[in-house]
N, C-alpha and C positions, 0 to 999 in steps of 0.2 A: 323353835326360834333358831335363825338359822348365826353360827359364828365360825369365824375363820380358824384355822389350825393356830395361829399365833396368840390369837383373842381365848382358846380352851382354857387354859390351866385357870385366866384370873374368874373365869364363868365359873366353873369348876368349883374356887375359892368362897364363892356369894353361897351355893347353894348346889349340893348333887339332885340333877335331876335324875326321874322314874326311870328316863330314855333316851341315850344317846349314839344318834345313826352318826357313822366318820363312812361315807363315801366320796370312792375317787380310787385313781391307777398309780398314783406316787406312791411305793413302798415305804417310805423311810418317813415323812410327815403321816402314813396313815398308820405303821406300827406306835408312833411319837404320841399321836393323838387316843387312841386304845390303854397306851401302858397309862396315860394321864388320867384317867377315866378309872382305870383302875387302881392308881396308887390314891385318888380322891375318896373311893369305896372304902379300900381300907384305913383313910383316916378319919372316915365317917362310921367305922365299926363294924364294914359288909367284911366278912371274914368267909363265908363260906362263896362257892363258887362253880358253876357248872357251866359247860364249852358243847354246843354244840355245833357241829362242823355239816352244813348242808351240802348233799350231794345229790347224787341223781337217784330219783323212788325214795327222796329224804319223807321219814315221816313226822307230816308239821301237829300231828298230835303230842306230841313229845314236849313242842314248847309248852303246851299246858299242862303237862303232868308233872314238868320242874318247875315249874312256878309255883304248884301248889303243891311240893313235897320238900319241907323243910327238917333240918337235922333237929336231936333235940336240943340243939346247944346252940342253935342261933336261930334270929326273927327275921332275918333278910337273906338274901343273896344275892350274888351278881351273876346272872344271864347272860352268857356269849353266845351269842349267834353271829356263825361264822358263812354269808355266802359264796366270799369271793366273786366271782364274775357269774354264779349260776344266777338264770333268772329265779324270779319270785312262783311266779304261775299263779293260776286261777287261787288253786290250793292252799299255796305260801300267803298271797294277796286278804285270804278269808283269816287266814290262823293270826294272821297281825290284826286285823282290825280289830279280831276276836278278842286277842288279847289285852289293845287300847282298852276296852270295854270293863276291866278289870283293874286299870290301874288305880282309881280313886281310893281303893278297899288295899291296894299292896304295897307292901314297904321295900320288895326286891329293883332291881335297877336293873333294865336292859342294856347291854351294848350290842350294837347290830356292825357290823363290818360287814362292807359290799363294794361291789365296782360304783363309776359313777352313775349319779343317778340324773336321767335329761329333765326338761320343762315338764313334760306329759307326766312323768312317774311320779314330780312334785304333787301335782296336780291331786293323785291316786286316793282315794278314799281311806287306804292305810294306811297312804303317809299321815294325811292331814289328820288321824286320828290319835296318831303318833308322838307326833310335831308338836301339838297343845299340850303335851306332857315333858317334853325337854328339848333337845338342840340336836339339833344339825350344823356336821362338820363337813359340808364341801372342799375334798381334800386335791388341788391342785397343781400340777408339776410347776416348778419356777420357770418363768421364762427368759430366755438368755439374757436378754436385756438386762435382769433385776439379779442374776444367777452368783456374780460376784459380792454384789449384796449381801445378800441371802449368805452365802459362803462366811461371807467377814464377821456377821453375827452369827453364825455355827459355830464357830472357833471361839467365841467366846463364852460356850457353853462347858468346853474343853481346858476353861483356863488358860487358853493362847489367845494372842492378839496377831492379826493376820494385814496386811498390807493389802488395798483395795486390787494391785494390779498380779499382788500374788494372788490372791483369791480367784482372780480372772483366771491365771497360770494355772490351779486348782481344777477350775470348772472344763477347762479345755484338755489337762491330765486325763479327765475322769469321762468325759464324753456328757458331761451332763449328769451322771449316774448319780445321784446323789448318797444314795446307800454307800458307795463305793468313795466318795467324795469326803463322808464322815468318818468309814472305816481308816482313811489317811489320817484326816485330823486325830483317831485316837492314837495312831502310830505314833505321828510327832509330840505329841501330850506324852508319852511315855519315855519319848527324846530326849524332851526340852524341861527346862523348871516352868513352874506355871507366873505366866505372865510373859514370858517371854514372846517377841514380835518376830513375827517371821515374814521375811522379803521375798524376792523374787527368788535369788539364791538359794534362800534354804527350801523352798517347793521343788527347784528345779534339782537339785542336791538329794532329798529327801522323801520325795512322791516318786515312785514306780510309775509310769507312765501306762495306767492300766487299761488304757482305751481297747473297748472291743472291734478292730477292723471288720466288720462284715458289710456285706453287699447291702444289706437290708437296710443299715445306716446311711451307706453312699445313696441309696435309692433316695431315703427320706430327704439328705443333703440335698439333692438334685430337685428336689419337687421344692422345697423349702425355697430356694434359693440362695444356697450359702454356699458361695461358693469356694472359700478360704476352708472352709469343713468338708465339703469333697475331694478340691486337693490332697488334704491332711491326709483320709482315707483312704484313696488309691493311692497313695503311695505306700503306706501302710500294708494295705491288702498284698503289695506285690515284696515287699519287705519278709512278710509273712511266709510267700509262698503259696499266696493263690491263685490257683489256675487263671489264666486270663479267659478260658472263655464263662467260668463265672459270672465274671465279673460283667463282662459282653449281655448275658442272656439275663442279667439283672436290668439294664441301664434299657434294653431292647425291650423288654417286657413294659418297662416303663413308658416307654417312648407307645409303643403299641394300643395302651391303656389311653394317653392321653389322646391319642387320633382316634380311639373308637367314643370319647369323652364328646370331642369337638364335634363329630358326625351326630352325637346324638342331639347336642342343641341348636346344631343347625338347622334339624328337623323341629323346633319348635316345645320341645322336652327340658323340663326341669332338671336343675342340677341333681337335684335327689334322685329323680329317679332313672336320671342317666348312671349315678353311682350304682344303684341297684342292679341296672342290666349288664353289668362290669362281672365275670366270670375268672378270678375269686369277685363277689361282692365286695364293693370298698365301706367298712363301715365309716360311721359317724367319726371316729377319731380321727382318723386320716385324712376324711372330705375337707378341712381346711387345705391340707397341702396341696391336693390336686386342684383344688381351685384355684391355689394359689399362682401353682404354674399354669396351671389354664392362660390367664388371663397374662402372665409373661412369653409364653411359646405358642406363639398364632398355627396354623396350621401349615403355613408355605417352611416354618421353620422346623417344626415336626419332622416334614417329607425330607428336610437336606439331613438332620441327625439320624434319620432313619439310614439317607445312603451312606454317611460316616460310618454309624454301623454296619451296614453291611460291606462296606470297604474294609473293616476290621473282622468277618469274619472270616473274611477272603481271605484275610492276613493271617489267621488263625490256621486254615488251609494252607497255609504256605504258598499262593494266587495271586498276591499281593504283597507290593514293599511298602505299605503304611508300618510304622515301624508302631511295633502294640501298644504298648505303655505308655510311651508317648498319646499315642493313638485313644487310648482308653482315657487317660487323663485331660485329653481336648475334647472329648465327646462328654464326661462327665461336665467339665467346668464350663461349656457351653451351653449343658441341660440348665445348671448351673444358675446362671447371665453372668459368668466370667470369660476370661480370655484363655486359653490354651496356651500351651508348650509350642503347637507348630501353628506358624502361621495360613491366614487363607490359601495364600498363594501356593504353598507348600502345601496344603490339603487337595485343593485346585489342581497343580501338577499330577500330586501321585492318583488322585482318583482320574484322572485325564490319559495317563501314561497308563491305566489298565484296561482300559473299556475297550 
């Protein structure tokens, strides 16, 4: 049965199930949902406990041979099966079903921790053998939209009360990072007395501003379309101290990507499996975002970011008086759909004044 990260604890409360899978890429709701699972165990008397951590030539005979070797001093256990992002395989796929096949007769409790799991794997003959024995946690990142939300009831978990536009303030500190987002909240809990409310002031006072500037983020910004969050980031980036042409061969890489995107549906090819002939491969996490800019940066708009950039690495060469940062920062909030530092005209000139 499948229940959300928030919906856990009171499932939990009713009845510990044989098996519960917490899949998904959110660190901080998938450790939240695991420790619940486990503090449920030991109020239900599971005392004893074994971790196993699957890796690569993992051998899935092992899960059966801790399920049926108990200490003398207890009648249960709790089962960690640890995949992280490995797949299952042929192997993994049989030792589960194998397993389901056992539970009517066992009194131990599985937790499965894995990445996320798509429609197809739902679908899988282990899950669904699985699933009829307990829950499923599809564990999912907040979406910015809901992020200060989410924040405002965190902090009440900490015994603070948090201001909707601090909490915003919060989620914009921390890049999203919510690991990093909570680790603040325990800081100020050890600040403040508990219940105390805290405004814009005290986040802005109080929270380290621990965003990670990297390219990789400004890429995502830019496919996203945010472009008050790209800004944020090149500027950052160059605050930091990083090279501009980084920054150049991230945003071009991108740009590249999308015009080899566009060429492939032109031809009559689906989005998928234009993602696929993409070298690196674009997985499934990401194909939202380039879709997304797909459908915002036609191809005529492509070809003009493309000669921005390379009007900026001309600049890089020292070839060009595109001034960089400037430069970097209109080509990013343009990938963007924002407006730039220099205007057309002024973009128009200096690429005119070098040709």
């Amino acid at each position: 049965m499948k229940v959300f990260a928030d919906q856990l604890p009171a499932a939990l409360a009713k009845k510990l199930p044989r098996v519960v899978i917490v899949a998904g890429d959110e660190p901080l709701q998938h450790r939240d949902a695991c420790d619940a699972v486990r503090a449920a165990a030991r109020q239900a008397g599971v005392e004893e406990r074994e971790v196993l951590d699957v890796e690569p030539n993992f051998a899935w005979g092992r899960l059966m041979e801790m399920s049926s070797n108990l200490s003398l001093f207890a009648t249960s256990k709790l089962l960690e099966l640890r995949l992280g992002n490995h797949k299952l395989g042929q192997e993994g796929s049989k030792a589960l079903a194998q397993y389901a096949e056992t539970l009517d007769n066992s009194d131990d409790v599985l937790l499965i921790g894995m990445g996320k799991l798509d429609a197809k794997q739902q679908k899988s003959a282990w899950f669904k053998a699985l699933d009829k024995h307990g829950l499923f946690v599809p564990v999912w990142p907040v979406d910015a939209s809901r992020l200060g939300y989410w924040l405002r009831d965190r902090a009440s978990l900490h015994g603070l009360q948090i201001d909707l536009e601090a909490a915003r303030l919060l989620g914009e500190r921390t890049e999203g990072n919510l690991l990093a987002a909570d680790q603040e909240l325990q800081k100020l809990a050890l600040i403040h007395p508990q219940g105390t409310r805290l405004n814009v002031e005290s986040i802005a006072q109080g929270v380290e501003d621990s965003t990670r500037f990297d390219v990789f983020n400004l890429a995502d910004a830019c496919l996203k379309g945010e472009p008050s969050r790209a800004s944020r980031i090149v500027n950052g980036l160059r605050s930091e101290g990083v090279e501009a042409p980084i920054v150049l061969w991230a945003l071009s890489r991108e740009l590249r990507t999308l015009l080899s995107l566009h060429q492939h549906l032109d031809q009559g090819q689906s989005f998928e499996h234009a993602c696929k002939t993409q070298k690196p491969m674009i997985f499934d996490k990401r194909r939202p975002a380039y879709q997304k800019a797909i459908g915002r940066l036609p191809m005529k708009r492509l070809h003009k970011l493309l000669l921005m950039a390379q009007r900026l690495d001309l600049a890089v060469k020292g070839a060009a008086t595109v001034p960089l940062w400037p430069g970097l920062h209109d080509l990013a909030m343009t990938m963007a759909g924002g407006r730039g530092l220099l205007s057309e005209s002024a973009w128009t000139y200096r690429i005119s004044a070098n040709n």
